[in-house]
C-alpha positions in Angstrom: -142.0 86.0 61.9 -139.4 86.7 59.0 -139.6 89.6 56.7 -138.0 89.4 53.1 -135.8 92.1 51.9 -138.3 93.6 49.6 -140.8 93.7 52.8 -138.0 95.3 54.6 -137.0 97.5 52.1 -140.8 98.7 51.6 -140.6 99.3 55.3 -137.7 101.6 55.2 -139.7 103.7 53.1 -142.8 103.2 54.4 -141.2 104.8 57.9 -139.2 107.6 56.2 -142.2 109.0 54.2 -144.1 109.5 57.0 -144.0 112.0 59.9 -143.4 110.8 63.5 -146.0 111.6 66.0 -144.7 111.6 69.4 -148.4 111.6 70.6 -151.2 111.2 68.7 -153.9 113.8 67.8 -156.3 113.8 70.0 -157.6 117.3 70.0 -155.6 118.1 73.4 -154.4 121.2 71.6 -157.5 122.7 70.1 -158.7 122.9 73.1 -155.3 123.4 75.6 -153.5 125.1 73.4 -154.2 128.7 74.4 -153.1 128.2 78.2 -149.9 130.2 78.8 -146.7 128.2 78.7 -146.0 127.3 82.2 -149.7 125.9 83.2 -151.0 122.6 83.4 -154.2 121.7 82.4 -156.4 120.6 84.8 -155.8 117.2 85.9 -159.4 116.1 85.8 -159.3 116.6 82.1 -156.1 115.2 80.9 -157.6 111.4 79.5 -155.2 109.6 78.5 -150.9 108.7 79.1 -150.1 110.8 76.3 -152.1 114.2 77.2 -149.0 114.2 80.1 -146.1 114.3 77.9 -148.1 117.5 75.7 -148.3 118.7 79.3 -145.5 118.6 81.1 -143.3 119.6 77.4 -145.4 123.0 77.7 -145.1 123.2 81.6 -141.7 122.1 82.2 -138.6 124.1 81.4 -136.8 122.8 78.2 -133.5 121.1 79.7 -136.0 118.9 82.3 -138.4 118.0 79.6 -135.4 117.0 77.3 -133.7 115.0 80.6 -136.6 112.7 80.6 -137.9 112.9 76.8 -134.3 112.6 74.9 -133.3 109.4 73.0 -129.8 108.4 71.2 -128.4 109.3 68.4 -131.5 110.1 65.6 -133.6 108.7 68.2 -134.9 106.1 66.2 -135.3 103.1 68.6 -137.3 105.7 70.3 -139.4 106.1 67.7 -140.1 102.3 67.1 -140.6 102.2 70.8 -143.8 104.0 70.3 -144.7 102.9 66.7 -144.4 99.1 67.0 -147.6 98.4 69.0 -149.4 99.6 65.7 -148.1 97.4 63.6 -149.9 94.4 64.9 -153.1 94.1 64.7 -155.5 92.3 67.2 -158.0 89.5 66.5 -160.9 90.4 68.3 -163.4 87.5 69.8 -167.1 88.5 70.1 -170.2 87.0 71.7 -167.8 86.5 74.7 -169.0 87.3 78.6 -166.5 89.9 79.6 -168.6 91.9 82.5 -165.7 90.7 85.2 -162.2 91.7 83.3 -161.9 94.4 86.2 -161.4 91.9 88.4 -158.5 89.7 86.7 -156.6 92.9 86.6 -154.6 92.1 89.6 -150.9 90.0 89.7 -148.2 89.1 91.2 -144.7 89.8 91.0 -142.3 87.6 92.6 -145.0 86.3 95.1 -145.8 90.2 96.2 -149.7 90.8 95.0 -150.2 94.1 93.0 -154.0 95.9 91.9 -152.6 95.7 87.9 -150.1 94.0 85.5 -148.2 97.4 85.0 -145.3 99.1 87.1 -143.5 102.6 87.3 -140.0 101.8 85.8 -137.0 102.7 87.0 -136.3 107.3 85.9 -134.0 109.0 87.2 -134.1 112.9 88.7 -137.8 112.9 89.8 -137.4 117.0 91.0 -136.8 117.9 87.5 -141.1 117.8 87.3 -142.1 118.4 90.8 -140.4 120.0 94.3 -141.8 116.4 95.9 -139.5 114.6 93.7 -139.7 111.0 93.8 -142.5 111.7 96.7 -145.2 111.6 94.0 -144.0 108.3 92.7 -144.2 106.3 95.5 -147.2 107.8 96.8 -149.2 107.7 93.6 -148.2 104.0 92.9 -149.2 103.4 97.0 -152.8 104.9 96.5 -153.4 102.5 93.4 -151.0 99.4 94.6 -148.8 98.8 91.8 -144.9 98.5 91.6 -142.6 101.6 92.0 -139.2 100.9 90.9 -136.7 103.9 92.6 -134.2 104.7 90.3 -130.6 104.8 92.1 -130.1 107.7 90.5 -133.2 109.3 92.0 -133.6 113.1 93.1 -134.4 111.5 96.8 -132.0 109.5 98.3 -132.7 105.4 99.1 -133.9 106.2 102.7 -135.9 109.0 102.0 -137.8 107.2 99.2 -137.9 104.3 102.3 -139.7 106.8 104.7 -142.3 108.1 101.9 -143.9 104.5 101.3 -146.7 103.4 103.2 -146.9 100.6 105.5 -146.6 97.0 103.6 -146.2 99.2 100.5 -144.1 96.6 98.0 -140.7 99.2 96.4 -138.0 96.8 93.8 -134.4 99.2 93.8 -132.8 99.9 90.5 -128.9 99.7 90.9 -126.1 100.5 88.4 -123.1 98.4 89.8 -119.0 98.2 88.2 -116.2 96.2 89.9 -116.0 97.7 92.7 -117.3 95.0 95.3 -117.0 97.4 98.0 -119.1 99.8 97.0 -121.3 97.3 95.8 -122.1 95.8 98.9 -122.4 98.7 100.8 -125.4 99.8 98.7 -127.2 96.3 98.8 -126.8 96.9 102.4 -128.4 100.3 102.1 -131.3 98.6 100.0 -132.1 95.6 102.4 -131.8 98.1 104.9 -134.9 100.2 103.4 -137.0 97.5 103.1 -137.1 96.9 99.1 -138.0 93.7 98.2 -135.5 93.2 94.9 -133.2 94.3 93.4 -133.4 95.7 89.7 -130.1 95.3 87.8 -130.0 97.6 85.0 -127.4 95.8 82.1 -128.0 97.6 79.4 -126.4 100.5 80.0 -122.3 99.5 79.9 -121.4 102.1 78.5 -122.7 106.1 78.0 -125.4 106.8 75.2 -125.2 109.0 72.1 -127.9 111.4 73.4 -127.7 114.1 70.6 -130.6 116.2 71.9 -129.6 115.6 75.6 -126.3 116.8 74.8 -127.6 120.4 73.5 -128.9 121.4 76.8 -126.5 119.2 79.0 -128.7 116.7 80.6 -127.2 113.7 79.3 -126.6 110.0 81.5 -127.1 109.7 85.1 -124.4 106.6 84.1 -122.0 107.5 82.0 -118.9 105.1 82.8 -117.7 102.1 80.9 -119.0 99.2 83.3 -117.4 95.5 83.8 -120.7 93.5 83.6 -120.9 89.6 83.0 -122.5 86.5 84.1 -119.9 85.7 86.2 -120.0 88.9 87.7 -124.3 88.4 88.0 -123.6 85.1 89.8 -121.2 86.9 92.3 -123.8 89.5 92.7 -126.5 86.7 93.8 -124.1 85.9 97.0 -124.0 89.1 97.8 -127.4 90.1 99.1 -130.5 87.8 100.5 -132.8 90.0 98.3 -133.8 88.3 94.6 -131.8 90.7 91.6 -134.1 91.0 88.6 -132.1 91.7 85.3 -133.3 94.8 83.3 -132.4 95.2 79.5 -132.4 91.7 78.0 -132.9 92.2 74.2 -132.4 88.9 72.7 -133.7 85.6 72.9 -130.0 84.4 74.0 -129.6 86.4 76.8 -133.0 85.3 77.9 -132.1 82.0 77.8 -128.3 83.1 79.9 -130.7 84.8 82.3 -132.6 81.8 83.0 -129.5 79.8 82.8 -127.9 81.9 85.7 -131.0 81.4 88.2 -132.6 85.2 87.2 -136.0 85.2 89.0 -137.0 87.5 87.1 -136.0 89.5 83.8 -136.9 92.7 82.2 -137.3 93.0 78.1 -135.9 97.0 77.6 -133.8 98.8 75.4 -133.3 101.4 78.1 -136.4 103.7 76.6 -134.0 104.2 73.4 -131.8 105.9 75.4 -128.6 103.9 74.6 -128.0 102.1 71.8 -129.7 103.3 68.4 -131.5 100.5 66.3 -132.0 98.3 69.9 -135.0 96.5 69.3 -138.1 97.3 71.2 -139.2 94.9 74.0 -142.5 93.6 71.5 -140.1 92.9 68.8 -137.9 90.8 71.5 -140.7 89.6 73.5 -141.6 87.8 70.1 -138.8 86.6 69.2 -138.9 84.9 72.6 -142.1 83.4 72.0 -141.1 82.0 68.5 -137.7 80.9 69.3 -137.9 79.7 73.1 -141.5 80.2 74.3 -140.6 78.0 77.5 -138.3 80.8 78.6 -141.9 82.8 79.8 -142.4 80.1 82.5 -139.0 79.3 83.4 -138.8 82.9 84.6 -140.8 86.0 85.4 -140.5 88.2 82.2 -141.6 92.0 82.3 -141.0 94.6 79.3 -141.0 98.2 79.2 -140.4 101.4 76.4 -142.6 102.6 74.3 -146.2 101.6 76.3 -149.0 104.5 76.2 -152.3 102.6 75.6 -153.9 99.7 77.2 -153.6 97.7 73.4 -150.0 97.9 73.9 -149.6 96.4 77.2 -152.6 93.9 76.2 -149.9 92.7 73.2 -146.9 92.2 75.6 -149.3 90.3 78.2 -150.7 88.3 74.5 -146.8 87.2 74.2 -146.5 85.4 77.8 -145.2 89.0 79.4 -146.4 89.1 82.6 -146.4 92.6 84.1 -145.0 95.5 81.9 -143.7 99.0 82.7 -143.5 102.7 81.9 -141.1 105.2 82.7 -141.7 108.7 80.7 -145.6 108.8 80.9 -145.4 108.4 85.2 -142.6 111.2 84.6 -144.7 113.6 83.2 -147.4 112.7 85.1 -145.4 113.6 88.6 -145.6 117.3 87.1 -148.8 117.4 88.9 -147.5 115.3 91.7 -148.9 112.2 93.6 -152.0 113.2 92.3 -151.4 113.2 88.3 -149.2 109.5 89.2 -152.2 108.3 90.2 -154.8 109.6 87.7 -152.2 108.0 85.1 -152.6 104.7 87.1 -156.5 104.9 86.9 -156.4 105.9 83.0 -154.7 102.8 82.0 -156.1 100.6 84.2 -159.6 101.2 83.2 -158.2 101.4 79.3 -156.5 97.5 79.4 -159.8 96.7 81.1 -162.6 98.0 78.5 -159.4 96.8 75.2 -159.4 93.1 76.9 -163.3 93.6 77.0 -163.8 94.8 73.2 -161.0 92.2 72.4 -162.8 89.1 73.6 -160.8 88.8 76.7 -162.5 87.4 79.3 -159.8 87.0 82.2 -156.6 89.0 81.4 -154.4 85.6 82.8 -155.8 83.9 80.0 -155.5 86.4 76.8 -152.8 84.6 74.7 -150.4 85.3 70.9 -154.4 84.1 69.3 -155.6 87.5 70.0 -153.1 89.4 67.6 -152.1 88.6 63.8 -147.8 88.5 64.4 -147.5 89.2 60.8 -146.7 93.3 60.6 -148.8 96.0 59.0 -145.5 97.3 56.9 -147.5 100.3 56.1 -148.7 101.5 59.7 
């Protein structure tokens, strides 16, 4: 896909003309809107991802809702984080039996079976939404059996996430590391210790972000040191633990190809929700350049993607690209206001929404939906 400069330019003010919706309107306010600041709507009523963010920005004190919802700088890879799904358009196939999609739903993720192609990514500071903290997580993404990804700067620590999991239940760790070896190997000890089953190595995050709106109410990074981080280093890393280290925040087809190249089992497309590095591309727009560039890259290696996913079409285009599971962060954030409860209830929503978009799309078994299902040339004008 190539754009001109005109296209581009058209683009540009396509974007700026028009105001950004952080969720869509869905009528949640005309009929929410009169609960007092401080309530949550009952849970049985919220209906889709999005309802949870309206929620938990009207339930949640300002500096906790800002922790979790703040991007960088004008927040604008933020912004396309959300916004880029809708400028592709999907091909739909009719006359096609799709009465069993509910049953392809289920993966696997570095040989460990899961009920979905979806995965709570790695957030930090789980208390900021509910007193059970990182609790609700785990025990949401237990009842459902998909991935939790513990961030290692959680509210709980590494062993009490350990004790809240169920038996057999499947937790990857998220790790920030720098040069200190030491240190370093006395957390992978702490992680084989709890029983994770990978490690998630967050890369895109060397240095602190521009976080403009977290820096008004002083929530800003969880990591905010300059960090030494190279292949060499990643290499090092692999001898230091038996457990297999994914790499999160590969956002460009040649570090996909150095990930594969340094024996990655697995890679994560993510700009760090936006949260780093203003104008980052979004994980669809590196997904495809993946695909158009070095398409062999999505079997040499297990590749997820997160940031920006809120509807069952969006994680039905990442899975169209060769993406095999993808994740959210913000939406399982806002959803822990209500605890393990609203985790799962957000689980079941977009379960049931990738299954009935794959069945209006013409998708008969999600392992088989492929880059035919969407039109890769961009709706400039949204």
């Amino acid at each position: 896909m190539r754009l001109s400069a005109l296209s581009l330019g058209f683009l540009s003010v396509a974007l700026a003309a028009r105001p950004f919706l952080n969720e869509a309107d869905t009528g949640i306010e005309d009929v929410f809107g009169a609960l007092p600041a401080g309530t949550l709507p009952e849970l049985s009523r919220i209906v889709g991802l999005s309802d949870f963010d309206w929620a938990a920005r009207r339930y949640l004190n300002i500096s906790a809702y800002t922790y979790y919802r703040n991007g960088a700088a004008g927040e604008w890879s933020y912004r396309n984080n959300l916004e880029v799904f809708h400028r592709f358009r999907f091909r739909p196939r009719v006359m096609v039996d799709i009465t069993n999609i509910e049953s392809t739903l289920p993966t696997t993720l570095l040989g460990h079976n899961f009920s979905a192609p979806f995965f709570i990514s790695p957030c930090a500071r789980g208390g900021l939404a509910h007193p059970e903290a990182e609790r609700g997580l785990v025990r949401g993404a237990a009842a459902e059996n998909i991935l939790y990804m513990p961030a290692l700067f959680a509210t709980l620590s590494i062993e009490d996430i350990a004790a809240a999991k169920t038996e057999d239940q499947v937790v990857f760790q998220q790790v920030y590391l720098d040069s200190n070896d030491t240190a370093t190997q006395l957390l992978f000890d702490r992680i084989e210790r709890s029983g994770a089953k990978a490690i998630i190595f967050t890369v895109d995050s060397a240095a602190d972000g521009n976080r403009h709106r977290a820096a008004r109410f002083g929530v800003g990074s969880a990591d905010s040191s300059y960090s030494l981080i190279t292949w060499d280093i990643y290499k090092q890393l692999q001898n230091m633990t038996s457990l297999p280290i994914i790499i999160k925040g590969i956002m460009s087809v040649e570090d996909a190809r150095g990930a594969v190249a340094a024996g990655a089992p697995a890679i994560i497309l993510s700009n760090h929700g936006g949260r780093q590095l203003d104008s980052s591309p979004s994980s669809l727009e590196v997904a495809l350049e993946i695909h158009e560039e070095a398409p062999e890259i999505f079997t040499q290696t297990e590749v997820y993607a997160d940031g920006g996913v809120r509807y069952g079409a969006d994680v039905l285009k990442l899975l169209a690209l060769g993406v095999r599971a993808v994740g959210l962060g913000r939406p399982f954030m806002f959803a822990n206001a209500y605890g393990a409860e609203g985790v799962q209830r957000a689980i079941q929503l977009l379960k049931r929404e990738i299954a009935i978009d794959a069945g209006n799309l013409g998708v008969a078994d999600l392992k088989a939906i492929n880059s035919s299902f969407v039109k890769w040339t961009p709706n400039l004008w949204l």
